[in-house]
C-alpha positions, 0 to 999 in steps of 0.5 A: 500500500502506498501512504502519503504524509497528511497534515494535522494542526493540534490546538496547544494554546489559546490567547488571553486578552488583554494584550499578547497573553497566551494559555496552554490547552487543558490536557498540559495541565498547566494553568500559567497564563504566559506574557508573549507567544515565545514563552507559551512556545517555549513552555510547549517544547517543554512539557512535550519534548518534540521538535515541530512546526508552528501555525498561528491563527491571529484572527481567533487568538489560537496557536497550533502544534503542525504534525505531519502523519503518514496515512495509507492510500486504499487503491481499490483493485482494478475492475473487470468485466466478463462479457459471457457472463460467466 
């Protein structure tokens, strides 16, 4: 089977207004609100240990973690045709 890498954003933290003020999600268990994105950033690498790239959505105030995964490509077998009917 062939596989092809598909991305996948994962929400890891969410801005807090006023100002440039950023939380990890509820599964890191950390309630710390963080004055700059660099150190929510920095805060992710942290707890997770995983090198990766980053995605921000500014217009609803998200950070997302991009993880790239392999998924396998399902090719359905070729068709045939019997023209006697057997």
């Amino acid at each position: 089977m062939e596989t092809e890498k598909v991305e996948h954003n994962e929400l890891i933290a969410t801005r807090r207004a006023p100002g440039d003020n950023w939380v990890l999600v509820e599964e890191f268990n950390d309630d710390t609100i963080y004055p700059t994105i660099t150190d929510a950033l920095e805060a992710y690498f942290q707890l997770t240990g995983k090198p990766c790239h980053f995605r921000l959505e500014p217009l609803n105030s998200k950070l997302f973690a991009i993880e790239e995964i392999e998924e396998e490509i399902y090719t359905p077998p070729p068709k045939t045709f019997n023209i006697y009917g057997e």
